[in-house]
Backbone as a chain_set.jsonl record, in Angstrom:
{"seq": "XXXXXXXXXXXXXXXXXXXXXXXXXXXXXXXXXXXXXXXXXXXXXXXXXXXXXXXXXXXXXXXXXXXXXXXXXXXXXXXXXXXXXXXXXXXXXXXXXXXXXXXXXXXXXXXXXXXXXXXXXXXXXXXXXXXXXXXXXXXXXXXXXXXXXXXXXXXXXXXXXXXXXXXXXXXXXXXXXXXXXXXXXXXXXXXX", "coords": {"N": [[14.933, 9.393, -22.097], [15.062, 12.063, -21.023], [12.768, 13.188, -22.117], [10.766, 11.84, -19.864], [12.065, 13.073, -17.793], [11.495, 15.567, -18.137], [8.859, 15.147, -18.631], [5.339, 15.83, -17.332], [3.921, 15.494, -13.741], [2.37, 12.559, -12.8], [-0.83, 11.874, -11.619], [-1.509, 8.884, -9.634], [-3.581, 6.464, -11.736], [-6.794, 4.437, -11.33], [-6.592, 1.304, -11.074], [-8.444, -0.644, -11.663], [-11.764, -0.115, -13.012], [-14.626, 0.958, -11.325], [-18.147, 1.464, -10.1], [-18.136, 4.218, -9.084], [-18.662, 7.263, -8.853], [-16.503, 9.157, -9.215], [-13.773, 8.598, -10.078], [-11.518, 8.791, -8.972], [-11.612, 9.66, -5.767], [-11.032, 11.868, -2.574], [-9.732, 10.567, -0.659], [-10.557, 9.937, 3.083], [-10.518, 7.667, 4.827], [-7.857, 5.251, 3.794], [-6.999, 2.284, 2.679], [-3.647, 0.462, 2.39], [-2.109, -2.231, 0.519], [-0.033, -4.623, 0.345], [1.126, -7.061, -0.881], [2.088, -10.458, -0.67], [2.92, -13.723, -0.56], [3.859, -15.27, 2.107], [3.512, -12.974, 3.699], [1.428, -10.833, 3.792], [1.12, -7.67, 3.87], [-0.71, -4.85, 5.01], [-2.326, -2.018, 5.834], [-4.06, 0.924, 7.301], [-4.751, 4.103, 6.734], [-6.586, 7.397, 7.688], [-7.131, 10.187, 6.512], [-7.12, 13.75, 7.327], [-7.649, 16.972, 9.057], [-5.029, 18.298, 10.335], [-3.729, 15.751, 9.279], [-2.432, 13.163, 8.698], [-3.355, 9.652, 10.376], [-3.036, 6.688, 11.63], [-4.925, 4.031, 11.374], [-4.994, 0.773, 11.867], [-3.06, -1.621, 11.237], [-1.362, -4.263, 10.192], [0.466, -7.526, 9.746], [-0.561, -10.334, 7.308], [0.109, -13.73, 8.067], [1.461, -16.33, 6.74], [2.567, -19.572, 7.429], [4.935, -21.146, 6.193], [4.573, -24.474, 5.952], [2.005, -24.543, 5.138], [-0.089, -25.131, 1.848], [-0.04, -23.775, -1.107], [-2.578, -22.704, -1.965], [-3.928, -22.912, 0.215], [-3.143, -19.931, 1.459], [-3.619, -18.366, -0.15], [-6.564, -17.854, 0.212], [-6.265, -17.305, 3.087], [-5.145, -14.967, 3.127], [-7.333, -13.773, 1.289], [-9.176, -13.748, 3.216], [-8.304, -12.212, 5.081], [-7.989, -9.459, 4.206], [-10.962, -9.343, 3.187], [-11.889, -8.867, 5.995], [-10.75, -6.685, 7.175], [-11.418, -4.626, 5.179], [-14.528, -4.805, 5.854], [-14.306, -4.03, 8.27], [-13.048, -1.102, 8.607], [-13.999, 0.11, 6.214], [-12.856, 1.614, 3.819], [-12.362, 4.45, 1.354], [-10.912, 4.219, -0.335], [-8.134, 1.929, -2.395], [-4.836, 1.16, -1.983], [-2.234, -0.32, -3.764], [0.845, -2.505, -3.917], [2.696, -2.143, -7.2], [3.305, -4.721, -9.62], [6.914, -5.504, -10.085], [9.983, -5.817, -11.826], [11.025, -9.06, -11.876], [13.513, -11.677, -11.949], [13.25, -14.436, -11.436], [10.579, -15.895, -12.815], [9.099, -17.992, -11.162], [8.556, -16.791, -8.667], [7.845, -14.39, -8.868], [5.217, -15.412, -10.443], [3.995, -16.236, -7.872], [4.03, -13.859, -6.136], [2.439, -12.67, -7.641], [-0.236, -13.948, -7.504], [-0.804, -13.775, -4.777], [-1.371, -11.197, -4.695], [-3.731, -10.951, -6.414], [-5.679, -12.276, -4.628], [-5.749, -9.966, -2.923], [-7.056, -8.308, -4.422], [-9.304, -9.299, -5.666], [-11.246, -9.278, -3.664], [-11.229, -6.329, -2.63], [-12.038, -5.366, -4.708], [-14.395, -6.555, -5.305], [-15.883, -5.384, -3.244], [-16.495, -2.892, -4.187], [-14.745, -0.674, -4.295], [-12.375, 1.729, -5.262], [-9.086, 0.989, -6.576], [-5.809, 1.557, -6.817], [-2.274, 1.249, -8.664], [1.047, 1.564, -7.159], [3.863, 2.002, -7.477], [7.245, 0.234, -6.242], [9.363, 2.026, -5.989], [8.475, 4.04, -6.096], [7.016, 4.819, -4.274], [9.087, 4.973, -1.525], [10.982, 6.643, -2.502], [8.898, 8.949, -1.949], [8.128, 8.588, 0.997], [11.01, 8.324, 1.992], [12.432, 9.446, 0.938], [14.503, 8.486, -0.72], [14.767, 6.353, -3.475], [15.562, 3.47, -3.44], [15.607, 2.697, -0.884], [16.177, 0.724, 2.466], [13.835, -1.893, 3.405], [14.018, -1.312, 6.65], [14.462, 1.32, 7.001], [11.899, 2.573, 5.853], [10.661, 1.843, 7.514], [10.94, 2.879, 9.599], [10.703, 5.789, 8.747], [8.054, 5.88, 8.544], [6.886, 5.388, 11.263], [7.969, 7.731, 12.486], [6.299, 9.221, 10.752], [3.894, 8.924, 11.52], [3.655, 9.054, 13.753], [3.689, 7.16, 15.65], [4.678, 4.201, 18.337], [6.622, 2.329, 18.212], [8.632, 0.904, 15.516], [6.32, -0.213, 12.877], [5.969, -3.91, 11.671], [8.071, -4.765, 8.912], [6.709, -5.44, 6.568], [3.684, -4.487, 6.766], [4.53, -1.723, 7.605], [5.5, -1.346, 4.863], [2.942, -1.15, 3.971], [1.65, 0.818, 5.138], [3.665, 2.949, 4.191], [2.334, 2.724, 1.396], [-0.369, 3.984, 1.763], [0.53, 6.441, 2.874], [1.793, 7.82, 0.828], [0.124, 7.686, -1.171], [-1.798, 9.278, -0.591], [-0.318, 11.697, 0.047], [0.176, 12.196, -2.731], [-2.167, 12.797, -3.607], [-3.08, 15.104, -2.404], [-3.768, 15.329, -0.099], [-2.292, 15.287, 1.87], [0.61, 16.671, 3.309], [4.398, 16.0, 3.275], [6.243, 16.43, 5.608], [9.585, 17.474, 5.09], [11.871, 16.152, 7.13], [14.872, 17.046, 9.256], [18.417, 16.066, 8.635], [19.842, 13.665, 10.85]], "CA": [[14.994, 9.56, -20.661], [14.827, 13.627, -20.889], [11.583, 13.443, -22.022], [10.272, 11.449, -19.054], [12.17, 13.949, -16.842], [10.482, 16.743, -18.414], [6.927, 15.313, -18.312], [4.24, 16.799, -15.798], [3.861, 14.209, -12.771], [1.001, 12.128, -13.469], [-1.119, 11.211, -10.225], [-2.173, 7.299, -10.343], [-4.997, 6.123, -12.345], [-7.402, 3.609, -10.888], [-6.327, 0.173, -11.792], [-9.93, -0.912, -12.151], [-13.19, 0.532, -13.477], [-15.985, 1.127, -10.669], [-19.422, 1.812, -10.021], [-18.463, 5.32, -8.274], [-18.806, 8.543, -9.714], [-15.527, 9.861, -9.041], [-12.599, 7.498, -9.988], [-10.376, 9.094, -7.268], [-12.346, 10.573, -4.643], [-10.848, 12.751, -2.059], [-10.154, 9.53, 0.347], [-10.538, 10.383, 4.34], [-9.366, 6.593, 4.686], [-7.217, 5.04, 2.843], [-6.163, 0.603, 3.068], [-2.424, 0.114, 1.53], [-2.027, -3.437, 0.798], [1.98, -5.029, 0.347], [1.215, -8.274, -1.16], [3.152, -11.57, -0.122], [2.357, -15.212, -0.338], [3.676, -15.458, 3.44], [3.019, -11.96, 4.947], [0.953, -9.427, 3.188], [0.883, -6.361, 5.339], [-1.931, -3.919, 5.27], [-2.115, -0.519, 6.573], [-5.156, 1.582, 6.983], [-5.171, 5.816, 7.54], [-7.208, 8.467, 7.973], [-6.639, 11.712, 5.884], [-8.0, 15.228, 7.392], [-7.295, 17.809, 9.452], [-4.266, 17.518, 11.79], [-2.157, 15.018, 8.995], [-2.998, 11.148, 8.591], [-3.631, 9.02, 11.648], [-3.349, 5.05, 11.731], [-6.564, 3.531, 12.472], [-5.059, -0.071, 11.769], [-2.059, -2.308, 10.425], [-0.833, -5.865, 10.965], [0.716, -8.701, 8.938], [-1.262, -11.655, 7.157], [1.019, -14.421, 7.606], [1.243, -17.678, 6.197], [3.669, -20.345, 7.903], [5.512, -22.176, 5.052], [4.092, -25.717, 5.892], [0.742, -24.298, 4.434], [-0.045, -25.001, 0.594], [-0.629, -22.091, -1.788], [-3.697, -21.735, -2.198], [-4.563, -21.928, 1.709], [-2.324, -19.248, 2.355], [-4.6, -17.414, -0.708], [-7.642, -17.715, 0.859], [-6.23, -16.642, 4.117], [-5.201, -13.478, 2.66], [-8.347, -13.056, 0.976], [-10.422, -13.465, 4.278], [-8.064, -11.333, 6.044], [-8.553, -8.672, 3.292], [-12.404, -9.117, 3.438], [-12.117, -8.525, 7.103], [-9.91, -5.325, 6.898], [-12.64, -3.913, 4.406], [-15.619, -4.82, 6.327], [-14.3, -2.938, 9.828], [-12.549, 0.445, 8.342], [-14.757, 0.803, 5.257], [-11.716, 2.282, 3.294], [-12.4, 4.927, -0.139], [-10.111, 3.582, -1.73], [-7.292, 0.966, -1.661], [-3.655, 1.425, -2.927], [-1.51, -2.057, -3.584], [2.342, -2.287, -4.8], [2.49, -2.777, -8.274], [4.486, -5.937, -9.849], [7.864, -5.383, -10.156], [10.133, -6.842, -12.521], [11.784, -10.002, -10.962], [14.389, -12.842, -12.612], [12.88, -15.476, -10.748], [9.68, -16.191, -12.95], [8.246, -18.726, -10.114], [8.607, -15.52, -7.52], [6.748, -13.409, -9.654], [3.961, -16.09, -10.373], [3.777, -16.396, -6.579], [3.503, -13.118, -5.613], [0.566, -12.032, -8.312], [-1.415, -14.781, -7.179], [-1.125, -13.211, -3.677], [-1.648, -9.46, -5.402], [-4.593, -10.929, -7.395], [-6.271, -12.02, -4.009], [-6.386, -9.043, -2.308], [-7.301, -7.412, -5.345], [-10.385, -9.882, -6.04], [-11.689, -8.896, -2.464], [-11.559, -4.931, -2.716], [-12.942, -4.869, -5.644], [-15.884, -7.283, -4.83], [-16.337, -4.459, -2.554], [-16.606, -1.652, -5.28], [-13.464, 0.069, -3.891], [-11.184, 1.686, -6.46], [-7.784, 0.222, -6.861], [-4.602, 2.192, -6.972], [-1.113, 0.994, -7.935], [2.154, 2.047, -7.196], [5.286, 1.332, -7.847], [7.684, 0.43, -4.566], [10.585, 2.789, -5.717], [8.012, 5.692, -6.255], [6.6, 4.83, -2.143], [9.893, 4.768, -1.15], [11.211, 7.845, -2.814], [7.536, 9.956, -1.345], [8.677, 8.307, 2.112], [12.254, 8.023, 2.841], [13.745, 10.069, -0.305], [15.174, 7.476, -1.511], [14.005, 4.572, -3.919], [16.245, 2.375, -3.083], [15.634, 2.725, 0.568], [15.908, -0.177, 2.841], [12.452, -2.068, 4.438], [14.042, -0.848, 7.959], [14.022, 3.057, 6.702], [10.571, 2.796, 5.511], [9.439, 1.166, 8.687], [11.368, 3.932, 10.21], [10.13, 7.056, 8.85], [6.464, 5.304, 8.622], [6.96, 5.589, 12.558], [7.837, 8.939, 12.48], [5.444, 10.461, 10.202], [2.327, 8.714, 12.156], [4.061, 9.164, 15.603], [3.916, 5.554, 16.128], [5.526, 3.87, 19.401], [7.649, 1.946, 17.592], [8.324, 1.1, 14.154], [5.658, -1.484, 12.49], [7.0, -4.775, 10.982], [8.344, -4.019, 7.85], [5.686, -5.426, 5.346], [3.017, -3.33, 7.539], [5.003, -0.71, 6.998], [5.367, -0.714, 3.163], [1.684, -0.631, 3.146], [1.573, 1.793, 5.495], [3.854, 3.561, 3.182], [2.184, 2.887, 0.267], [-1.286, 4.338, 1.803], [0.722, 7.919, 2.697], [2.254, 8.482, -0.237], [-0.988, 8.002, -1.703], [-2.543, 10.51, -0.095], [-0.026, 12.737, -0.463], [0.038, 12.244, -4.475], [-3.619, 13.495, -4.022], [-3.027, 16.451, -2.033], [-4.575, 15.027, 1.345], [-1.433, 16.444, 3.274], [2.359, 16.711, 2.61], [5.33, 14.984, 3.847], [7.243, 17.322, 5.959], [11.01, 16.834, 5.317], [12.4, 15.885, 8.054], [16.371, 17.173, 8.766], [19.47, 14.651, 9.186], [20.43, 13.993, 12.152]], "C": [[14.689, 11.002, -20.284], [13.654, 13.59, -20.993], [10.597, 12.892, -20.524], [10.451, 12.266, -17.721], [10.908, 15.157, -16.772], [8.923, 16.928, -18.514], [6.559, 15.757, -16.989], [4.175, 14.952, -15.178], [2.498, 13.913, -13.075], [0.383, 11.664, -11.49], [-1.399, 10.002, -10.607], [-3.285, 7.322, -10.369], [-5.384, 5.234, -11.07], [-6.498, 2.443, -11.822], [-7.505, -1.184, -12.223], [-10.929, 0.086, -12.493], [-13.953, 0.339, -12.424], [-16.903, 1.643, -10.936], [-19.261, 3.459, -9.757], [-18.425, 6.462, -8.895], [-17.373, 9.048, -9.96], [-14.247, 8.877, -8.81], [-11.493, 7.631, -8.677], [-10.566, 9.827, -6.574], [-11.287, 11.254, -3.872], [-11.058, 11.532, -0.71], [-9.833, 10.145, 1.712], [-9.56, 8.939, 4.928], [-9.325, 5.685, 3.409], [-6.299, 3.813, 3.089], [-4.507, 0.842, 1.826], [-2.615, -1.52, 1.702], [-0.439, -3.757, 0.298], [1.456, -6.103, 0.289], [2.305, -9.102, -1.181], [2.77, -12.775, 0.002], [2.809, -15.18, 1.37], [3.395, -14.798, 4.301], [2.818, -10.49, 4.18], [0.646, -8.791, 3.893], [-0.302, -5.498, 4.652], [-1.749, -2.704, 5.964], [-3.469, 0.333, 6.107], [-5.292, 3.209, 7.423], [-6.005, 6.326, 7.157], [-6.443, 9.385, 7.715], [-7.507, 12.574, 6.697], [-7.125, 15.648, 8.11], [-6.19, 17.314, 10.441], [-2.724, 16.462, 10.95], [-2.954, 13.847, 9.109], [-2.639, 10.796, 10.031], [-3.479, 7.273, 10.799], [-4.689, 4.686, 12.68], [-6.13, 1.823, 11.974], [-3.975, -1.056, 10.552], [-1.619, -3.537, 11.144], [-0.294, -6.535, 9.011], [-0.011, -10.007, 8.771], [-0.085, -12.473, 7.294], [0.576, -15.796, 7.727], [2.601, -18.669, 6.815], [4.125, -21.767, 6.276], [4.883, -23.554, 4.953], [2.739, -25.785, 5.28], [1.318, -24.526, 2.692], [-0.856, -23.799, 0.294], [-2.044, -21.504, -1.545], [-4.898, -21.473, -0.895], [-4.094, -20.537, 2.161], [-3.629, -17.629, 1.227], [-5.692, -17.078, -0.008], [-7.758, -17.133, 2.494], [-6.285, -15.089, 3.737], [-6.417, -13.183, 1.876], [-9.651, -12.921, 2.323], [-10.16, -12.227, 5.19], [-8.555, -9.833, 5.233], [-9.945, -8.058, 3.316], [-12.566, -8.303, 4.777], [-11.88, -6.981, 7.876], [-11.362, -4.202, 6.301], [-13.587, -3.593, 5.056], [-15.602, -3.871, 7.293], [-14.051, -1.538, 9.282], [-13.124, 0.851, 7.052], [-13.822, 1.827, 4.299], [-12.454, 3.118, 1.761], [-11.891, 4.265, -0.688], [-8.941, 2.448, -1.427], [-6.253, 1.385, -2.574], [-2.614, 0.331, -2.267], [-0.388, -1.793, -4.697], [2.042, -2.898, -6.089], [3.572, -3.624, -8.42], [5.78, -5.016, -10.064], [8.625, -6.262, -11.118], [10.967, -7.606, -11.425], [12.275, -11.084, -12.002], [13.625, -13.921, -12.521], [11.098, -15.292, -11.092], [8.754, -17.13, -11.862], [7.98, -17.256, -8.871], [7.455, -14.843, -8.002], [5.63, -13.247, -9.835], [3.368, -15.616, -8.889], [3.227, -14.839, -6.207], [2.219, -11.917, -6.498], [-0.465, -12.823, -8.018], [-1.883, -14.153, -5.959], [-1.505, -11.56, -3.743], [-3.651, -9.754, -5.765], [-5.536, -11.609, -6.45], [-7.009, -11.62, -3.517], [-7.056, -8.048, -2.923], [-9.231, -7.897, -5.732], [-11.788, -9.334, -4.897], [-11.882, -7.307, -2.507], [-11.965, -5.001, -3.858], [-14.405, -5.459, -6.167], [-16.929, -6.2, -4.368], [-16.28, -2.798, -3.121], [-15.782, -0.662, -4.729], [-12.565, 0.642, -4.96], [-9.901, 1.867, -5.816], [-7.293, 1.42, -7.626], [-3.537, 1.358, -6.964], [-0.299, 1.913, -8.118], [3.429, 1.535, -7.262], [6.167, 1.603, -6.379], [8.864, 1.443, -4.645], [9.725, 4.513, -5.894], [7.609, 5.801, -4.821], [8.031, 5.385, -1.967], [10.574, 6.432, -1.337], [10.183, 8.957, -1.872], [8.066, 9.624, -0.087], [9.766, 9.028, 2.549], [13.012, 9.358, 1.839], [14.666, 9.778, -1.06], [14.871, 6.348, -2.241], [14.247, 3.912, -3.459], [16.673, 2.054, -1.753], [15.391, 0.668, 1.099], [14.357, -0.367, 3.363], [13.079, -1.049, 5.909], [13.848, 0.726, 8.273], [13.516, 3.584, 6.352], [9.745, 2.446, 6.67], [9.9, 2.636, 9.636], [11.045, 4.957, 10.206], [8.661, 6.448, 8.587], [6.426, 5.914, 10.129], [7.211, 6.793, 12.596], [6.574, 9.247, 12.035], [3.953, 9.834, 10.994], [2.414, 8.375, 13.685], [3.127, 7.55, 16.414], [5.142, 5.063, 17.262], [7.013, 3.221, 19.103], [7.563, 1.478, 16.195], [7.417, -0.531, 13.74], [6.753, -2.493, 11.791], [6.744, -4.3, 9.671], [7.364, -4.208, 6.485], [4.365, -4.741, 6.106], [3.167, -2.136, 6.857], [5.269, -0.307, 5.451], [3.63, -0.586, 2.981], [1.033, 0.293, 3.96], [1.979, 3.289, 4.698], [3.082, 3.626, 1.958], [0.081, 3.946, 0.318], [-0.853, 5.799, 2.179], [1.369, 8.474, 2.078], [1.054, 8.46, -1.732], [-2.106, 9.139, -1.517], [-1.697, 11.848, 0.118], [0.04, 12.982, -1.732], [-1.623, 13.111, -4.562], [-3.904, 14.35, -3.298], [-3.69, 16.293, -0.169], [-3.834, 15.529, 2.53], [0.021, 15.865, 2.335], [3.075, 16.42, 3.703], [6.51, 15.973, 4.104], [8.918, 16.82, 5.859], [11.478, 17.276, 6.811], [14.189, 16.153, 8.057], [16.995, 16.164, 9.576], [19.916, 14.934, 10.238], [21.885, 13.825, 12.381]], "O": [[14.065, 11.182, -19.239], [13.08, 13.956, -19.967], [9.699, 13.659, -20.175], [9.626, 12.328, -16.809], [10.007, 15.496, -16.004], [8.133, 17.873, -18.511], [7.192, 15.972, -15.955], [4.288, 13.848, -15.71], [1.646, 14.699, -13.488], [1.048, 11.298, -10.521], [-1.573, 9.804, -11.809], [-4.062, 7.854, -9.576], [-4.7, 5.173, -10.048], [-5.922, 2.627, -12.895], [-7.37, -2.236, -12.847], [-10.715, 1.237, -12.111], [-14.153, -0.876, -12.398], [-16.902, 2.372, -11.928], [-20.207, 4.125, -10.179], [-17.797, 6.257, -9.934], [-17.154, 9.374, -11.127], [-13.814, 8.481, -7.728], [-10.955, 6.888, -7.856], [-9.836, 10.816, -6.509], [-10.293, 11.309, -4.595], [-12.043, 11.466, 0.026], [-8.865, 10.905, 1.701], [-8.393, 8.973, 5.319], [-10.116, 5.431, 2.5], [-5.162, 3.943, 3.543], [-4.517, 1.317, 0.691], [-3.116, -2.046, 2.696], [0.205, -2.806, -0.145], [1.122, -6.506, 1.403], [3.39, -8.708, -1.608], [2.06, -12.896, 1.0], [1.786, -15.023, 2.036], [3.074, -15.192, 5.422], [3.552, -9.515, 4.014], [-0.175, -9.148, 4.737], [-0.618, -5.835, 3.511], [-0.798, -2.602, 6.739], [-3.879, 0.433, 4.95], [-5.935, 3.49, 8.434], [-6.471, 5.866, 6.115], [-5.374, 9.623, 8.276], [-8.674, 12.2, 6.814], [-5.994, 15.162, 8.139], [-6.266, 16.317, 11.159], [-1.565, 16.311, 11.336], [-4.067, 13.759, 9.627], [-1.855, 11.426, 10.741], [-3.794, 6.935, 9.657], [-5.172, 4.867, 13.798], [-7.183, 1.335, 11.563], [-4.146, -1.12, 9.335], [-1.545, -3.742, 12.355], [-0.526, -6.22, 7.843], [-0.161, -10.767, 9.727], [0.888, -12.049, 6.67], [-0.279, -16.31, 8.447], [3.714, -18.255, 6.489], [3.644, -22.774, 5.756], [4.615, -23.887, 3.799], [2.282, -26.868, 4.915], [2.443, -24.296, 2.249], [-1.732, -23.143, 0.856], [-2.482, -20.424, -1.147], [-5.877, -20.741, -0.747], [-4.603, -20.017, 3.154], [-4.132, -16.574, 1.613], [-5.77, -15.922, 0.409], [-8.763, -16.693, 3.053], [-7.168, -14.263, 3.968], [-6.532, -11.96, 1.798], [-10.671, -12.231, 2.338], [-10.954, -11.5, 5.788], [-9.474, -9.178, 5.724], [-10.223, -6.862, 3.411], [-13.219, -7.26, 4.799], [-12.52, -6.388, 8.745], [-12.008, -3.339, 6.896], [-13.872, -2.398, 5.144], [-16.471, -3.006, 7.401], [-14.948, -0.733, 9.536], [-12.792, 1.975, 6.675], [-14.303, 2.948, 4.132], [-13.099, 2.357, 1.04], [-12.366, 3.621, -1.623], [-8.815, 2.073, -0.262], [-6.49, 1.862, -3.684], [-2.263, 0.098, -1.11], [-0.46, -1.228, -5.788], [1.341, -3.901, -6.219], [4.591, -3.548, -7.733], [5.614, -3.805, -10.209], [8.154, -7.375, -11.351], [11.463, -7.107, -10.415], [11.489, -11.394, -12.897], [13.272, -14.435, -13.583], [10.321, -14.816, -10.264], [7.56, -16.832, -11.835], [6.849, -17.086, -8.415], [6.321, -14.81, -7.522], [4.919, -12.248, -9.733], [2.462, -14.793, -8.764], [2.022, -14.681, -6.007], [1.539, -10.945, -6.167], [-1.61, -12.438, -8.255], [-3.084, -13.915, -5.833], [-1.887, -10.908, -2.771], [-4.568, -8.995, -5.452], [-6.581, -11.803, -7.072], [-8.181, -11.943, -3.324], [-7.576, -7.095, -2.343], [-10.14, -7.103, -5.973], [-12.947, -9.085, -5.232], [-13.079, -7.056, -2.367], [-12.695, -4.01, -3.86], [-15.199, -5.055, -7.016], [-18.098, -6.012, -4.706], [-16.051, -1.787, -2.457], [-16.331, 0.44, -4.734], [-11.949, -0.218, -5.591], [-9.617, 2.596, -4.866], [-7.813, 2.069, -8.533], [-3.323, 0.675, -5.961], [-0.464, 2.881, -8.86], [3.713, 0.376, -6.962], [6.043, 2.559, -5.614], [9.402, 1.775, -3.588], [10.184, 5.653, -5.836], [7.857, 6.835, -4.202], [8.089, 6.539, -2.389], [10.62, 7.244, -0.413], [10.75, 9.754, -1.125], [8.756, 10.594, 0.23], [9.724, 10.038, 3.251], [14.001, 10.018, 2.16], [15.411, 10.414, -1.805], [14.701, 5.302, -1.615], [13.389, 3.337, -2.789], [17.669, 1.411, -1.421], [14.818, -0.248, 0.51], [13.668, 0.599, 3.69], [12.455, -0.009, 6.121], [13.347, 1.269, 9.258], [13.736, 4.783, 6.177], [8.541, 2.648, 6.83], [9.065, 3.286, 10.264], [10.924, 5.526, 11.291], [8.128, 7.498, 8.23], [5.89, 7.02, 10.205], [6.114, 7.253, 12.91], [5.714, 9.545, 12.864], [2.947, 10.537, 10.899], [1.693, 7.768, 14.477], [2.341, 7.239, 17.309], [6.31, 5.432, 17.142], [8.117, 3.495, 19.572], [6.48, 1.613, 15.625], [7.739, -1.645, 14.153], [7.902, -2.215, 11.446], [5.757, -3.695, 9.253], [7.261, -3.381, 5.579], [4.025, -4.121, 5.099], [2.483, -1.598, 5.987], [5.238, 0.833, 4.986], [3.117, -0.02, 2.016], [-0.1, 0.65, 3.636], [1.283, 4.291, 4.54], [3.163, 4.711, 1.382], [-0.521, 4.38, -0.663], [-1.726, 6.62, 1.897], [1.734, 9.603, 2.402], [1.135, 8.994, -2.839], [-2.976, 9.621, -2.243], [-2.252, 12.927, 0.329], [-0.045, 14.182, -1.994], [-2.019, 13.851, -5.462], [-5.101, 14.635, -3.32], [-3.929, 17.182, 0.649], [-4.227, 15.967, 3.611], [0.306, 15.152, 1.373], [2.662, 16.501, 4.86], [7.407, 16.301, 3.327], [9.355, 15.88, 6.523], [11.443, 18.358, 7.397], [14.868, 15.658, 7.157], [16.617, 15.583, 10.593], [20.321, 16.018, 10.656], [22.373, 14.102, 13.476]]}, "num_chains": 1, "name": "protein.A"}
């Protein structure tokens, strides 16, 4: 466990091989995806001058009475559609997690392995992350709730109010990506 303290922070690899010269460009925007068989959120910013901007977030959702693999194909059109308008560098999507509940698990890599099939159709390189390392870059806490990720999400991109909460993790997971790669830093904010 010491040793893992004491290693140098690693930035994240690609989680695919592309065509592009430069495995981890210097993204301006930047899609998060939060995979979910019923409501994979999305989140799309803009890095430069000034601090990240939202240019675009919503929830795919799937109403339970749907079978699986419509609810796949939704999320892969919505995905496509995402891509096509904001033309994203790069994309960064939660990595698995462990979970008890082998059927859960299944379920939500099928809905991972989607949105994953779709950006990388589109020669995009793939970033993951892990949700307690977002969370931590966010809130300061791993083990933060969804509501205090949707919460300082809204802060840090002076948002009206706070997005719904799978939004917001991939909102999160697209500005703690861009701060891992130096695109801007995450002013601490003091307690109130």
């Amino acid at each position: 466990m010491q040793e893992r303290v004491r290693a140098p922070r690693r930035r994240p690899g690609p989680v695919l091989a592309t065509s592009a010269p430069d495995p981890a460009p210097r993204a301006s925007v930047v899609l998060g995806i939060d995979p979910s068989l019923r409501g994979t959120g999305y989140g799309v910013i803009r890095t430069g001058r000034g601090g990240p901007r939202v240019v675009a977030y919503d929830v795919v959702k799937c109403p339970a009475d749907w079978d699986r693999s419509r609810c796949l194909l939704r999320i892969a059109e919505a995905v496509r559609e995402v891509v096509q308008s904001h033309q994203p560098a790069v994309c960064v999507i939660e990595s698995l997690f462990y979970a008890q509940n082998y059927q859960t698990a299944l379920i939500m890599g099928e809905a991972r392995g989607a949105s994953l099939v779709v950006v990388a159709e589109s020669g995009i390189p793939i970033f993951e992350m892990a949700p307690r390392r977002v969370k931590q870059a966010i809130v300061g806490y791993g083990a933060a709730q969804k509501e205090a990720v949707a919460r300082m999400v809204q802060r840090l991109l002076a948002l009206p109010e706070p997005p719904p909460p799978d939004a917001a993790d991939a909102l999160a997971l697209a500005l703690a990506y861009a701060q891992s790669q130096g695109r801007y830093s995450l002013t601490p904010l003091k307690r109130l």
